[in-house]
Structure formats: structure tokens, C-alpha cells
N, C-alpha and C positions, 0 to 999 in steps of 0.2 A: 435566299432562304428567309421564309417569313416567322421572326421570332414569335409576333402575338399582332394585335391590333389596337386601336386607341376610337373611342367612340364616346358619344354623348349618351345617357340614361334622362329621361324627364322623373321629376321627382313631384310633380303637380303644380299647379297654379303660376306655371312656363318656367321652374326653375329647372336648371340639370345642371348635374356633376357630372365630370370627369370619368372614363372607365377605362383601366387599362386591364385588358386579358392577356396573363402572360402562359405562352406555349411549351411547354415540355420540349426537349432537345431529342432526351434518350429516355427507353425506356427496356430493363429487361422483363423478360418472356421466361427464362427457363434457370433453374438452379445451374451454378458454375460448376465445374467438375471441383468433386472433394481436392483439396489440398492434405495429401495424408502419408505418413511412412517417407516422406524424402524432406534434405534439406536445401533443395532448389528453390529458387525463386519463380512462381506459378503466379498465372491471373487467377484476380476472384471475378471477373466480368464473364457473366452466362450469356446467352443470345439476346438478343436485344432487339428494338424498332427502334428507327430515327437515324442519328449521327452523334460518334464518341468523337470524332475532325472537326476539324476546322481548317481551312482552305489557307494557303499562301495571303496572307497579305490584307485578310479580311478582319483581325483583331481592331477594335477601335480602346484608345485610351480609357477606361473606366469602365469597359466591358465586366461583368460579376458574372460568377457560375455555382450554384449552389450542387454538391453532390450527396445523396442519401444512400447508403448502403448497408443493408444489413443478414443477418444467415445467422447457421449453426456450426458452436465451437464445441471441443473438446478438448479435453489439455490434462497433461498429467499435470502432479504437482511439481512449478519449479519450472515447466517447462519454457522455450525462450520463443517467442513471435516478431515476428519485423511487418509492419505493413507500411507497403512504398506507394506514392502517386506518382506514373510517370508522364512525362508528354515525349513520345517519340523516344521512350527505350531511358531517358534520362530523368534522376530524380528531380521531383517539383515539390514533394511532402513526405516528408516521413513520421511514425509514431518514435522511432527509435526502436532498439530493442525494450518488449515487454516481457518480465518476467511474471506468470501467471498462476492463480492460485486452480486445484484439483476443478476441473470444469464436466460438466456431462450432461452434454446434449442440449447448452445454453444459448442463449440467445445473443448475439453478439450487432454493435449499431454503429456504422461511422459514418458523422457527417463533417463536409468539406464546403469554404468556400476560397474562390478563388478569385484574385483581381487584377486586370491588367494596367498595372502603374503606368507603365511606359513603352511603346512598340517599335520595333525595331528589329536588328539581326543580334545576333550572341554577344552580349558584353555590354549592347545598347538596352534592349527590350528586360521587360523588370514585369515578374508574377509574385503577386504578394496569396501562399495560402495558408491557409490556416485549417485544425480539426478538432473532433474529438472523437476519439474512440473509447468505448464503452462494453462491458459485458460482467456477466454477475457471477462468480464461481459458485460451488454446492454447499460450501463458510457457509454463507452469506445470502440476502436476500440484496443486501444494498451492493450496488454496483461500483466497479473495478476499472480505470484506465486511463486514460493520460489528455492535455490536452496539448495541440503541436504547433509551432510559427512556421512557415519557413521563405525569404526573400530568396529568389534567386534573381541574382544581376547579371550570370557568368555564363552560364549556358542557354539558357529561355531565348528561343528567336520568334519573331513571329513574321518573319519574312518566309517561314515554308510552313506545310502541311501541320498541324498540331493531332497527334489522336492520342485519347485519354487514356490510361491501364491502372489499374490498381492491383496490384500483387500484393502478394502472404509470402511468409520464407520461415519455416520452424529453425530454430539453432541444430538440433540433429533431428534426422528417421527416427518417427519412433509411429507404429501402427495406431498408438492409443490418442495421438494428435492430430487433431482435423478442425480443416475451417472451409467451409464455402459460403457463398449469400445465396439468398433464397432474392431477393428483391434487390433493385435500384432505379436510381432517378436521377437524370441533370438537366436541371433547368436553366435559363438565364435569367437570372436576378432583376440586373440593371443592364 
């Protein structure tokens, strides 16, 4: 897979810089299904172009992935949110739980990145991510939310397949609570 390209630009009287074009991985196409009324654990990832994988074997040490996501929340007041990243079913990030101020019809924003310290199988391989999730309740005009670390040394292999998921999980059902994205993006950084 071709991440981007690396090419010379002239910039006149025979000098040139350096140009690196870096290529988009993933990109969604279509709002995710609402997350609403249950307190299961749901993807917020709608259809997409590209690749949310990564292949057996293929992570390189210092590998970076930048992820943008964003949509529409709703929240009573008080109500409780979890947002998890996973790779293959297993946590890589989480916000923890958020307890959230009365929301309607707001804009909600997470960005993520991600870095592969060290590759290997489970216990070897080391994902270092980090985020910030964001969103403004009907208070407020100024925004509301958390930012998160998280090393995993214990589970993260990258000796198989990796594919990325981002799930929402409300603390209870309640019909007045919803989250989907409307947008995303994962790029590679470095």
C-alpha cells in the first residue's frame, strides 16, 4: 500500500525543497447508525473508502496515525458516555466514563493519535494513544470534555491483522440519548 509520495518542487533559480504528500488511509462516506435508547456498546464508524486494517506483520516502529471524528450528540442532563478505540475487539483508548451536561442536537469532535513504540506479539508490541473529546452542551457556548493517554503494553500485537473501531456505550436506554458521526478521517502521520 502506497501511504503518499516524496518528490522535489523547484522554487527558481535551480533551488528545490523537499515535498512530502501524505495520503489519507480512511475515509467515511455515510453517517453511522444513531447510537440511541440502549446501553450496549455500538460502533460510531459509518461506510467508509480505504482501509480501517492493517495487515499482519506490516506495523514499522514509529509508525503515527492521526484519527478525526466527529457528529451529533444528544444527552440528557447527567447522562453517562464511554467512548472506546479498539484494535480487533480490544481497548487501545478510552475517554472513560463522561458525565454530560443537557445536549441538543450538538456538535460533538474526537481527535486521536496513535504511535507504535514497539512491534511485536502481546506483551512485546507497545501502542502509545492519546485524545481529545470535545462537545458544547445548550449551558454553554464553550466546550465540554476530557483529554485521555493510554499505553498498552499487555494486549496490542502487531504480529496479526489490526482493524480500527471506535464505539459509544450510554450508562442506561434512555430514547433522549444519541450519538453518531457524521465525518472521519485516518491518516498516517509519520
Amino acid at each position: 500500500m502506497i501511504l503518499g509520495s516524496f518528490g522535489f518542487q523547484s522554487i527558481g533559480g535551480g533551488s528545490t525543497i523537499p515535498i512530502f504528500t501524505n495520503y489519507g488511509l480512511w475515509t467515511q462516506i455515510s453517517d453511522s447508525s444513531p447510537i440511541v435508547n440502549t446501553n450496549l456498546e455500538k460502533t460510531l464508524i459509518g461506510t467508509g473508502i480505504g482501509t480501517l486494517s492493517v495487515p499482519a506483520n506490516s506495523f514499522v516502529q514509529g509508525d503515527t496515525f492521526h484519527l478525526k471524528i466527529c457528529g451529533v450528540l444528544n444527552a440528557k442532563n447527567n447522562a453517562k458516555l464511554t467512548i472506546r478505540l479498539h484494535a480487533n475487539g480490544l481497548d487501545i483508548g478510552t475517554t472513560g466514563t463522561l458525565t454530560l451536561g443537557t445536549t441538543t442536537a450538538k456538535i460533538w469532535d474526537l481527535n486521536c493519535d496513535f504511535t507504535i513504540r514497539q512491534i511485536g506479539g502481546a506483551g512485546v508490541g507497545v501502542l502509545t494513544t492519546n485524545g481529545t473529546f470535545l462537545y458544547d452542551q445548550n449551558a454553554s457556548s464553550s466546550f465540554e470534555g476530557i483529554n485521555f493517554l493510554n499505553i498498552n503494553n499487555t494486549t496490542f500485537d502487531t504480529t496479526i491483522l489490526n482493524t480500527l473501531d471506535v464505539v459509544a456505550q450510554w450508562g442506561v436506554a434512555d430514547a433522549l440519548n444519541s450519538i453518531y458521526s457524521a465525518q472521519a478521517i485516518l491518516t498516517k502521520t509519520f
